[in-house]
Structure formats: C-alpha cells, structure tokens
ZAMARGU-4260 file (C-alpha; in steps of 0.2 Angstrom, whole numbers, plus 5000, padded with zeros to 4 digits):
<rodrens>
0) 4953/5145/5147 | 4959/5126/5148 | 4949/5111/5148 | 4955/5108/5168 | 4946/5123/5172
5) 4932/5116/5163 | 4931/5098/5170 | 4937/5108/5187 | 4919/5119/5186 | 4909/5105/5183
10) 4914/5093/5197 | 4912/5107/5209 | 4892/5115/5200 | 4889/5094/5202 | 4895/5092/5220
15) 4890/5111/5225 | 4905/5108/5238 | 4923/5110/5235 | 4928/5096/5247 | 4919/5085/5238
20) 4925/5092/5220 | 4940/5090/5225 | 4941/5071/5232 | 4931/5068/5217 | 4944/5072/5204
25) 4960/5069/5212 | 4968/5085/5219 | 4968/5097/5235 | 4954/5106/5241 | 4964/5123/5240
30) 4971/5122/5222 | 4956/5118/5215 | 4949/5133/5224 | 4963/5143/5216 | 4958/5137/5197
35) 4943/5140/5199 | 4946/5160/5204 | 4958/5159/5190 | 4941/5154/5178 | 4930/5165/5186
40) 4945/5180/5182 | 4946/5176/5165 | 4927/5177/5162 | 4926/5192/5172 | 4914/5187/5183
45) 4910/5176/5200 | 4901/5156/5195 | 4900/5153/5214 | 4893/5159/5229 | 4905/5150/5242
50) 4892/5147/5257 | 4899/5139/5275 | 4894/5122/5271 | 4896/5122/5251 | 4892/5132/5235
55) 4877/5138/5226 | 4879/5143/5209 | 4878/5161/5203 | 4867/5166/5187 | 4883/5167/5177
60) 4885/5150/5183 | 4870/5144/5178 | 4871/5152/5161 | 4890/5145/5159 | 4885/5126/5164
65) 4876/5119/5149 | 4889/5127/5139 | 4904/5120/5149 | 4896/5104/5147 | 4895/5104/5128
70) 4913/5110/5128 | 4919/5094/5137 | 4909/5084/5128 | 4915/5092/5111 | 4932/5087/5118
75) 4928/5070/5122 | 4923/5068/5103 | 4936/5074/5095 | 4948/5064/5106 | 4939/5050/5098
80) 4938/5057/5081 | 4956/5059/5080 | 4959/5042/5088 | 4951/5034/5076 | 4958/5044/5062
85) 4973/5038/5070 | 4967/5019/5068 | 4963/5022/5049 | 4944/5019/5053 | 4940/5037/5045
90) 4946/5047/5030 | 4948/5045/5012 | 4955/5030/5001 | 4958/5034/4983 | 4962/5016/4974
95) 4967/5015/4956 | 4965/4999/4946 | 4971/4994/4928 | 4955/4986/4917 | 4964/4969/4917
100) 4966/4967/4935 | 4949/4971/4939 | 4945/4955/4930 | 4956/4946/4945 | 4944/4941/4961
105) 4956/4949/4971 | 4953/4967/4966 | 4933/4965/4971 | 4934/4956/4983 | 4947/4965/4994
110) 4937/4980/4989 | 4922/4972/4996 | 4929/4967/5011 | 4937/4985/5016 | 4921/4993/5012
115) 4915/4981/5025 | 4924/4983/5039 | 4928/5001/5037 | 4910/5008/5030 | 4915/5028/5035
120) 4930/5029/5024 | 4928/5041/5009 | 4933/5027/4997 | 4934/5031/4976 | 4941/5020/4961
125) 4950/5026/4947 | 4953/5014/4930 | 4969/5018/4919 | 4981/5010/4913 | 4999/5006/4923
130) 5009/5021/4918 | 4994/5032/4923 | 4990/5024/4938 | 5011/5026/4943 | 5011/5044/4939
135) 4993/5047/4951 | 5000/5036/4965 | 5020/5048/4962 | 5008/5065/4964 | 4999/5058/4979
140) 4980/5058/4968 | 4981/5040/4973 | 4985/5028/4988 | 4986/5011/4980 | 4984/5004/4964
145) 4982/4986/4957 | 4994/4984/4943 | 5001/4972/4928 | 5017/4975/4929 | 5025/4959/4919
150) 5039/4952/4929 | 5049/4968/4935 | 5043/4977/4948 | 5041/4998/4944 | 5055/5007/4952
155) 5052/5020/4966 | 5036/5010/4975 | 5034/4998/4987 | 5026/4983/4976 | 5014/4969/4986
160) 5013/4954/4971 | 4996/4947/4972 | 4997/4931/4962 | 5002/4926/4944 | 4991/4919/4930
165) 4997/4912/4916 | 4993/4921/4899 | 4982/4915/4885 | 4983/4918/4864 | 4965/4928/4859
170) 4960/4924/4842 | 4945/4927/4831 | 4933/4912/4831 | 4934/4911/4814 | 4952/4906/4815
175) 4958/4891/4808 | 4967/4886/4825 | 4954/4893/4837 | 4947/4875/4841 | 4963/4869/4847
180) 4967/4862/4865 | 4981/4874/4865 | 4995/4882/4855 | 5015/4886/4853 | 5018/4904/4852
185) 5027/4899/4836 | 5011/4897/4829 | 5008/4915/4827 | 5023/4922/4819 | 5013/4926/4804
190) 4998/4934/4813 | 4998/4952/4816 | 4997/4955/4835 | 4984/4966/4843 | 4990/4973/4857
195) 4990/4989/4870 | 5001/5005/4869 | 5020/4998/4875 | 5017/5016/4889 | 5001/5010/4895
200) 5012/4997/4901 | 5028/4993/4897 | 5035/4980/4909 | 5018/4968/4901 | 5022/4973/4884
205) 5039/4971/4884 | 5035/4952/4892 | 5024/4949/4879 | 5038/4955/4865 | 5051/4945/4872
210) 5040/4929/4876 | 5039/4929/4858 | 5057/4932/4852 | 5060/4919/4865 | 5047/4907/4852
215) 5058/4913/4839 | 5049/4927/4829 | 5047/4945/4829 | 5028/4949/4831 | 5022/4960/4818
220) 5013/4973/4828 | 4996/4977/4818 | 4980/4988/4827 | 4985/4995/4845 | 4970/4994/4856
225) 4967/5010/4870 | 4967/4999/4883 | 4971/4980/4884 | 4953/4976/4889 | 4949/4983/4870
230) 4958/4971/4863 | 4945/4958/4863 | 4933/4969/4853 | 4947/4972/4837 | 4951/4954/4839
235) 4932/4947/4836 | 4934/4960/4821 | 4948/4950/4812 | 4960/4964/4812 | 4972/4951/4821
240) 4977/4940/4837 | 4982/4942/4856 | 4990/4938/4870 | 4979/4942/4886 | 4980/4937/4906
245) 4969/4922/4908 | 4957/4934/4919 | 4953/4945/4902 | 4945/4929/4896 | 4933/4933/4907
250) 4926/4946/4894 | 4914/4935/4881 | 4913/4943/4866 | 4906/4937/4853 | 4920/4929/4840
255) 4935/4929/4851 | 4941/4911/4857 | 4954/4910/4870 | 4968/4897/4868 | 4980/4890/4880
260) 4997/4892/4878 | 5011/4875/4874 | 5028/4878/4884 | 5034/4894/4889 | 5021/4908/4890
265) 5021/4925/4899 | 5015/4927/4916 | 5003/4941/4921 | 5008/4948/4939 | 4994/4958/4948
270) 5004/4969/4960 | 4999/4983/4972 | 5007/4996/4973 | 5009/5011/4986 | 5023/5023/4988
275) 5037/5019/4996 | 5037/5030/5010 | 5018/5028/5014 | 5014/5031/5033 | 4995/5031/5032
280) 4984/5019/5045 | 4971/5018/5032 | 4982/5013/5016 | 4990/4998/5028 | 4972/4994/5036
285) 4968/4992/5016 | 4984/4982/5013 | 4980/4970/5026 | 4963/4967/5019 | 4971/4964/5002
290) 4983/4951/5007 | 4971/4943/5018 | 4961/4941/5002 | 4972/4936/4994 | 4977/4922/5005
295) 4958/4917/5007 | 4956/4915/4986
</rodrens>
C-alpha cells in the first residue's frame, strides 16, 4: 500500500464520484479506477459501491477512512519533521567550553541567542579543559567547542577565532607591586608562577612560557592549578603569581590584583572549534549565530 493509493481513496470517499476524483487530483478517470481496485485487492476487500451516477462507500470503507486520513496526515508531519531536521531547527547540540572562555561575552551570549531562535534543539554544555574538549569533539561527544588555544590553531579541526584579549599578571594583593598601573614580565623572574597543567592546554602554556623567555627569564613553575580558573584562588593564597586572559579577571577574589602588562604580552585567542569534515545544519545554524555575535560585541 502507497500513499497514492491513500490520497487516491480520499479524493474519491470526499467527492463520492470518480470523475470528479479524478479532475480533482490531476489524472484520468480510468487509472484512478484501476488504483483503487489495486487498494481494495490488497486489503482484500471492496471500499466502494460504484453506483450509475457515483460511489457510496461500503462499511469497510467507512471503517478505513478516519484511518487513511490519519495516515496521510502522519505523512504530512513527518515530511515536515524531517524538513526541519533538515534545516537544523530540531535535534541535539552538545557544546563544550573551556572555564576561561566562558568568562568571554561571546560564549553566553551566542548561547543565548541559539537558544532563542532555535528553542526545540536538545542543547547541553560541557566544561573542560582544551585537550578534553579536542578529544570529545575527535569522538563525536561534542559538536563545538570554545577554546584557548594560544596563537596556533589545533591540527585536525576546522578553527573559527573569536577575538583576542590581551593577557594580565595575577598577583596577591599583598604584593609589593600589586598597586602598579602596569608591569614588565621582567618583573617576575623571581616569582614562582602559578599556572594550569601544560596538557590542559598546551598551545596557551606554551605562549605563556615563551612570552616569558622572550622577557628574558625562565619561569620557575611553583603550584599547578586543575584548571586555569583555579588559579585565582592559589594566588590570593600567596603560593605565587599568574598570567591570565583579561576575561579571568572577571573572577573577584578576595586578595588577588590583576595588573596590566608593559610591552610584549601573550594574547588569549578564544576559537571555536568543530571537526573538520562536519555536515550538520544545526552545528552551522550555531556557527552563524556565533559569529553574528561576535560581530554584534
């Protein structure tokens, strides 16, 4: 049974004539004659009593109409189900985001705005930290992800940079220089450096290590924060200083003082990424409404 036959038994049960049926939806009087014997073969039973001037339906008819109707209409919305699947206006989004760059207006904003305009998408956040947020979006657990990803993009993905922000030098409050306008990297080649784990995020650490060399020193590498939105915290602690994007001085804790930086400082890049070869409508719907964002800030 197709959905002609279908669409074929309803114009005739609503115009009880075949004539009419017929006219109605395009084709000759005796081929739709023919697919509807063909219909009434494969149920194994008559729907019509063909009369001299028209057709009456039969109880099998009867019985068959509501049913047909809610077939063909059960067709029509899936049509448009898979239509708009198609358009990327249903299904999931998994988005990943690194604890830095959710400090950046771009990340909730975007978020916001996709939410918005696409409010039936299945849509879940995931925090980690870059390397994590790579391997996810490798093994398809995640579609996107907003990254820091220093000045070199990650091999293998298709990268969409964001914006850059300069970096800032964290320091305990208590620090002799945390009341100056702003500081030379130079200043803290004696300070033990707070920083994350270089594989949470290498290209950012390895920006921040060679910034420094750059200033003429070797940082001494003290405590490791988890994460680099723990860095704050070990900082107001005294167990050393910091280099953070200027977005993570967002996060006021108590005894930490955020300095600019004289001369040459890192940048922080916030990137998303996606894989390379990704097809989905609703990942570019999401793209567009990232870099629209963007663009609006």
């Amino acid at each position: 049974m197709e959905l002609r036959h279908i669409r074929y038994f309803l114009a005739v049960a609503e115009e009880l004539n075949f004539t009419r049926a017929a006219r109605r939806i395009g084709i000759g009087q005796p081929p739709l004659s023919n697919q509807i014997r063909d219909l009434e073969e494969e149920i194994g039973a008559p729907l019509f009593r063909r009369l001299p001037h028209g057709a009456e339906l039969t109880e099998a008819g009867q019985v068959f109409l509501p049913e047909a109707r809610a077939v063909l209409a059960k067709a029509g919305q899936a049509k448009a189900l898979a239509l708009r699947a198609a358009r990327g206006e249903l299904g999931r989004l998994r988005v990943g985001f690194t604890g830095s760059a959710a400090f950046s207006p771009v990340v909730p904003s975007s978020v916001r705005s996709f939410r918005r305009a696409y409010p039936e998408i299945d849509l879940t956040l995931a925090e980690g930290h870059t390397t994590r947020l790579l391997e996810r979006l490798d093994a398809e657990e995640l579609d996107a992800v907003f990254i820091r990803p220093g000045r070199i993009d990650p091999p293998g993905v298709r990268s969409y940079v964001l914006g850059e922000e300069n970096m800032v030098i964290a320091l305990p409050s208590s620090h002799p220089l945390a009341e100056t306008n702003a500081l030379p990297l130079s200043a803290l080649s004696d300070e033990p450096f707070v920083l994350f784990p270089r594989a949470a995020g290498p290209s950012l650490f390895d920006e921040i290590i060679g910034v420094c060399r750059r200033a003429g020193f070797e940082p001494r590498l003290g405590q490791i924060a988890p994460q680099i939105t723990s860095i704050a915290n070990l900082i107001a602690v005294e167990l050393g200083v910091s280099v953070v994007p200027l977005a993570v001085a967002q996060i006021r804790v108590p005894g930490v003082s955020y300095i600019p930086i004289a001369g040459d400082g890192p940048v922080a890049r916030l990137t998303l990424a996606t894989r390379r070869d990704e097809r989905s409508a609703i990942v570019q719907n999401f793209l567009a409404r990232v870099l629209a964002t963007t663009v609006e800030l």
